[in-house]
C-alpha positions in Angstrom: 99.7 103.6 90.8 102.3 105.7 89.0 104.8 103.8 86.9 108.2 103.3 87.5 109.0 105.2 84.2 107.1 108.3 85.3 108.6 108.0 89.1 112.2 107.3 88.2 111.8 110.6 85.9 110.5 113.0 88.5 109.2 116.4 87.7 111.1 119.1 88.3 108.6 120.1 91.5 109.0 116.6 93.2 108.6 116.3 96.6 112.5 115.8 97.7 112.2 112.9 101.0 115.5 111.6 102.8 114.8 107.9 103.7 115.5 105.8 106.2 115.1 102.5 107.1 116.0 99.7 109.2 118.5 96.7 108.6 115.6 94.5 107.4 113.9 96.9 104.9 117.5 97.6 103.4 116.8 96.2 100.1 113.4 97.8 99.8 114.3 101.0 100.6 117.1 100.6 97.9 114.2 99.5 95.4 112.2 102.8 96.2 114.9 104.8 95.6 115.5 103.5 92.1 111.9 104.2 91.2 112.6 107.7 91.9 115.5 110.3 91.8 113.9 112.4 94.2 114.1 109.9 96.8 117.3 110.0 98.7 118.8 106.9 100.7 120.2 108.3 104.4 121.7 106.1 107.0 121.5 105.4 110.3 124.0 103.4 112.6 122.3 100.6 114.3 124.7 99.2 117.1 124.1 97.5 120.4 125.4 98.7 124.3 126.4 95.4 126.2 123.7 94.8 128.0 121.5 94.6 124.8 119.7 97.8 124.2 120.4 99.8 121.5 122.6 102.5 120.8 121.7 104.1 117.7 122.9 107.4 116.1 121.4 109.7 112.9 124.3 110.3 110.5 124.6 113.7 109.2 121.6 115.1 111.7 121.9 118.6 110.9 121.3 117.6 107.2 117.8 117.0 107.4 116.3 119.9 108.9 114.0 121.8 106.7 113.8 118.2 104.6 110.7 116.1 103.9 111.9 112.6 105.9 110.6 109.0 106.1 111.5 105.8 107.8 110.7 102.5 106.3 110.2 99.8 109.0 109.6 96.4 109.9 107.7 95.3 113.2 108.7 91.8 112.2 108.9 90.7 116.5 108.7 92.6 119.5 112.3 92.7 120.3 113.2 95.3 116.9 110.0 97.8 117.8 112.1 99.3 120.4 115.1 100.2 118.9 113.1 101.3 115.7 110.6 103.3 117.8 113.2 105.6 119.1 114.5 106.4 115.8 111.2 107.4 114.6 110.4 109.6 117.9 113.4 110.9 117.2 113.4 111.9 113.7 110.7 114.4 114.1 112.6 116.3 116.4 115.3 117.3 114.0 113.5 120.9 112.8 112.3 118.3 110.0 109.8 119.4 107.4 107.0 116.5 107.6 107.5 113.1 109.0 105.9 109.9 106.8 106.3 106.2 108.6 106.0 103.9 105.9 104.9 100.4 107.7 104.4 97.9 105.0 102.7 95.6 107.3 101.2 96.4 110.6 101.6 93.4 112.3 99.0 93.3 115.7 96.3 93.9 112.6 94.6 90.7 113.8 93.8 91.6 117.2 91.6 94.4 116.7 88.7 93.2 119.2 87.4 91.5 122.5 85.9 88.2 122.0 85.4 88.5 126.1 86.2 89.9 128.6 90.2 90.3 129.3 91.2 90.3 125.7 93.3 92.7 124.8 93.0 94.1 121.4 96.6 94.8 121.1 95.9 96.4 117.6 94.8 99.0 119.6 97.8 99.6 121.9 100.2 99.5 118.9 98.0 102.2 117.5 98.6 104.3 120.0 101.8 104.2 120.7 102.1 105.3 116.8 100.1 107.9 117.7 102.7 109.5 120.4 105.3 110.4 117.5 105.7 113.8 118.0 105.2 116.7 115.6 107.3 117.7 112.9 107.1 121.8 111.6 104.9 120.2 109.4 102.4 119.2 111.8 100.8 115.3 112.5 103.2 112.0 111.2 101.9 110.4 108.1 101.6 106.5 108.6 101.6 104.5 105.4 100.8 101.0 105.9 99.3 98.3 103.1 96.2 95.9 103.9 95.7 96.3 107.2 93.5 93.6 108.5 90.4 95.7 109.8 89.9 99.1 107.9 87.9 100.1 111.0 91.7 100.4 112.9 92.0 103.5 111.3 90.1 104.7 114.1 92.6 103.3 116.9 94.9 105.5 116.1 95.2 109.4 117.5 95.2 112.9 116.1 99.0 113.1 116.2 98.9 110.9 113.3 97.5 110.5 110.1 97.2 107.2 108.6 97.2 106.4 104.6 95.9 103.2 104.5 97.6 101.8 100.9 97.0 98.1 99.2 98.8 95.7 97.6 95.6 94.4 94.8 96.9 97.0 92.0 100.0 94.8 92.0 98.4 91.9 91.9 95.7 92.5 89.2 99.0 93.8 87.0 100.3 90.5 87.6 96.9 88.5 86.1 96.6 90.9 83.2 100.3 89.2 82.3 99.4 85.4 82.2 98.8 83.3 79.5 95.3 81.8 80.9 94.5 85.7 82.0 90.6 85.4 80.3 90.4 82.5 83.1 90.7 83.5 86.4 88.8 83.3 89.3 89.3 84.8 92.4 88.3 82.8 95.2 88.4 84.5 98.8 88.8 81.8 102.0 85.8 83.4 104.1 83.5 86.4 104.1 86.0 88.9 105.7 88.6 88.2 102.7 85.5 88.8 100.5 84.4 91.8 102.4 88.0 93.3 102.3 89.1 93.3 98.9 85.8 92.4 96.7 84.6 95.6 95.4 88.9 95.7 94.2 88.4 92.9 92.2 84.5 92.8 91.0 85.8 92.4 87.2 86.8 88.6 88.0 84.2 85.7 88.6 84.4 85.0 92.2 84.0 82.3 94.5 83.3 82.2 98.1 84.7 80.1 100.4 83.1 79.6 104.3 84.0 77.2 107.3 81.2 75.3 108.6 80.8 73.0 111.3 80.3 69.3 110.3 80.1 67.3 114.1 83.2 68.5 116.0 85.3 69.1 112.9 84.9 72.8 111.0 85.9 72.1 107.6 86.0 74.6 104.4 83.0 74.7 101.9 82.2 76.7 98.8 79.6 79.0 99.5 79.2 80.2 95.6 80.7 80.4 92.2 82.0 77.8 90.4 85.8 77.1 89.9 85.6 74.5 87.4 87.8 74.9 84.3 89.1 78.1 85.8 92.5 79.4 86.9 91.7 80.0 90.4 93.3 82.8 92.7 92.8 82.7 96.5 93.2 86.0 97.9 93.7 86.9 101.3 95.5 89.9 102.9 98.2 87.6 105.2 99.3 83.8 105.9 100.3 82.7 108.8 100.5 78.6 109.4 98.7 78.7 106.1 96.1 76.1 107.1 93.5 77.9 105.5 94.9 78.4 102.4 95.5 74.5 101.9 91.8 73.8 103.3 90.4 76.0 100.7 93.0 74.8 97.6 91.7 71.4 98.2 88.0 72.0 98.0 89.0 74.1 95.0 90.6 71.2 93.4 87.6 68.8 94.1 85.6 70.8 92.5 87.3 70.8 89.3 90.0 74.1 89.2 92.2 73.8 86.2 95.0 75.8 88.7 95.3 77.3 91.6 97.3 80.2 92.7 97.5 82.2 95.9 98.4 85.9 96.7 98.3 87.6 100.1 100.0 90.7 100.4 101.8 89.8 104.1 103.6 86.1 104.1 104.0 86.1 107.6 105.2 82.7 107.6 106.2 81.9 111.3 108.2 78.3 111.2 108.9 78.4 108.1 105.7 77.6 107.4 106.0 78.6 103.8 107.3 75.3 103.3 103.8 73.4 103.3 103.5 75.3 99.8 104.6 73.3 96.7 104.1 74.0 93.4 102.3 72.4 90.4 104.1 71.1 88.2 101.9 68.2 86.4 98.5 69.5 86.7 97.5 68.7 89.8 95.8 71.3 91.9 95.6 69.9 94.5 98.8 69.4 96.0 100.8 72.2 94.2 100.5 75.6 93.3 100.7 77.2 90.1 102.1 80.4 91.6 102.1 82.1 95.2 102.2 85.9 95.2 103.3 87.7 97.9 105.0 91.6 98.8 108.0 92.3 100.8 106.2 93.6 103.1 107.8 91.3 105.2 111.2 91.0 104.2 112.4 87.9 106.5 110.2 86.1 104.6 111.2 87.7 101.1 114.8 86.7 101.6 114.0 82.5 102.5 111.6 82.5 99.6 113.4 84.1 97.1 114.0 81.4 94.0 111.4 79.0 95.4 108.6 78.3 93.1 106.0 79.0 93.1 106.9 82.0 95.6 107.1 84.9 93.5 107.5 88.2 95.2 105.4 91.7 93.8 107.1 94.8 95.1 105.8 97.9 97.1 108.7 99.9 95.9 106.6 101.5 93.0 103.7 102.1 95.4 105.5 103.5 98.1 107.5 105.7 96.2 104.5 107.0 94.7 102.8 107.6 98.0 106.1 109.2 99.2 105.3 112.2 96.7 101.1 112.9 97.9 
C-alpha cells in the first residue's frame, strides 16, 4: 500500500481520475482526494421527481470525455442501488477514457450459494447486473471492492467487467505494529472461513481458532487451537452484522485467560444499531468490554453513528483506494 506522503505528491505521469460519488461516500471521497492531487472531486446533482424516483444530472458532462472516471458507491439498502446504478451506466457513455467502480463493500457477499433448492444466491444476481455496465473507449469497467465474503464470487461476475478484489488487513496490521502490547497479539478468527480468508495475511501472529459445535440443542463457540492466555487478542472477521458471534467468541476468549480483546472486521454492517452491544474495556476485564474495535468506512452509515465511541475506531480506505485508483 502506497503512503499517503508518496500519493498526495504524485509523479508527474499520474493517472489523472475525476471522481464521483454518492451522498453517503461524500466524506470518503473527500479523504481520497487529499491523499492525492491527481484525484479530482466532480459532482453530481442527486434530486428526487415527486413520485420518488430519481432525477439525477452529471455536472459539467462534456468535461469528462477523454478523462480516466470513477464512482465511489455505497449499496448500503436496496432503495439507493437504483438511483446509483444509473449513474454508473451512465458514466461510461460520456466518450470516457476507462471507467473504475470503486465498491468498498459489496453487500449480497453472503449469499453466494444454495443450501437447497429455491435459494437464490443473490450474490450472484448483483454480480451481474455489475457486469451490464457498458463499455468505456477504454474497454471493460474496473470494479474495486475490499473483502468480499467468498473470493470464489469473482467468478459471478461477466466479461464486461473486471473485478480488483482489494483488502482491508494492510490497515489493520499497520494499526498492531503501533500499540504498546504490539510483541502480544494474537489473532483469533471466529470459525474456519474467517481462518481460511485472511490466514495466510496474517501467519506472522500466533493464532487461534475458534469453531461452533453442537452441545444438545444449543451450538455454542469453542476454541479449536492456540492459546490466548496472557495475550492481547484480536478477533478478525471480514463483516458484523448482529455481532452475536463476535461476543460468543470474546467470551470463550476471556475464560480462557486473554489479557485483552480487540476486534476488527473490515464491514461494520451494524443493522439496529447493533454496534451498541459493543462496550469497551476499561478495568481489565475482557470479557464484557473491548479494548478496541477496528473497523473501515466501508460502510459509512455506520462510520458516522460510531464516530467518538470507544472502542470504535475507524481505519480508512482512502490511502488504499487512491492507490488502486492509479494501477
Amino acid at each position: 500500500m502506497a503512503s499517503t506522503a508518496a500519493l498526495t505528491s504524485s509523479p508527474r505521469n499520474a493517472k489523472k481520475v475525476c471522481l464521483f460519488y454518492c451522498a453517503e461516500t461524500k466524506a470518503l471521497a473527500e479523504r481520497i482526494a487529499a491523499e492525492s492531487d491527481a484525484i479530482e472531486l466532480r459532482s453530481i446533482t442527486w434530486r428526487t421527481f415527486e413520485d420518488g424516483f430519481p432525477n439525477l444530472f452529471i455536472s459539467n458532462a462534456q468535461g469528462i470525455r477523454g478523462q480516466h472516471v470513477a464512482f465511489l458507491a455505497s449499496f448500503s439498502s436496496p432503495g439507493v442501488i437504483f438511483e446509483q446504478l444509473s449513474v454508473i451506466y451512465a458514466l461510461p457513455k460520456l466518450f470516457i477514457s476507462s471507467f473504475t467502480l470503486v465498491l468498498p463493500f459489496f453487500p449480497t457477499g453472503t449469499s453466494e450459494r444454495m443450501e437447497e433448492e429455491g435459494d437464490i444466491a443473490t450474490a450472484f444476481t448483483l454480480a451481474r447486473i455489475l457486469s451490464n455496465i457498458p463499455i468505456s473507449r477504454g474497454g471493460p469497467t474496473s470494479l474495486v471492492t475490499f473483502d468480499i465474503h467468498a473470493l470464489q464470487e469473482r467468478f459471478y461476475f461477466g466479461d464486461n467487467i473486471l473485478p480488483c478484489f482489494d483488502s482491508g488487513i494492510p490497515l489493520l496490521k499497520a494499526r498492531l505494529q503501533q500499540l504498546p502490547d504490539s510483541d502480544n497479539i494474537s489473532i483469533a478468527f471466529p470459525d474456519d472461513g474467517a481462518w481460511k480468508r485472511f490466514h495466510k495475511q496474517l501467519q506472522h501472529f500466533p493464532m487461534i481458532v475458534c469453531a461452533k459445535v453442537r452441545e444438545g440443542n444449543q451450538r455454542i463457540v469453542r476454541i479449536k487451537e492456540g492459546d490466548p492466555k496472557g495475550r492481547h487478542v484480536v478477533i478478525v472477521d471480514d463483516l458484523v452484522q448482529s455481532g452475536g458471534t463476535l461476543i460468543e467468541c470474546q467470551k470463550v476468549l476471556a475464560s480462557h485467560g486473554a489479557a485483552k480483546i480487540s476486534a476488527y472486521v473490515t464491514h461494520g454492517i451494524f443493522p439496529n444499531r447493533s454496534w451498541q452491544r459493543f462496550g469497551e474495556d476499561k478495568g481489565g476485564c475482557p470479557a464484557n468490554g473491548l479494548t478496541y474495535f477496528w473497523i473501515t468506512d466501508s460502510c459509512p452509515l455506520t462510520v458516522k453513528e460510531v464516530k467518538n465511541k470507544p472502542p470504535f475506531e475507524v481505519l480508512s480506505l482512502a490511502s488504499s483506494i487512491a492507490a488502486t485508483l492509479q494501477i
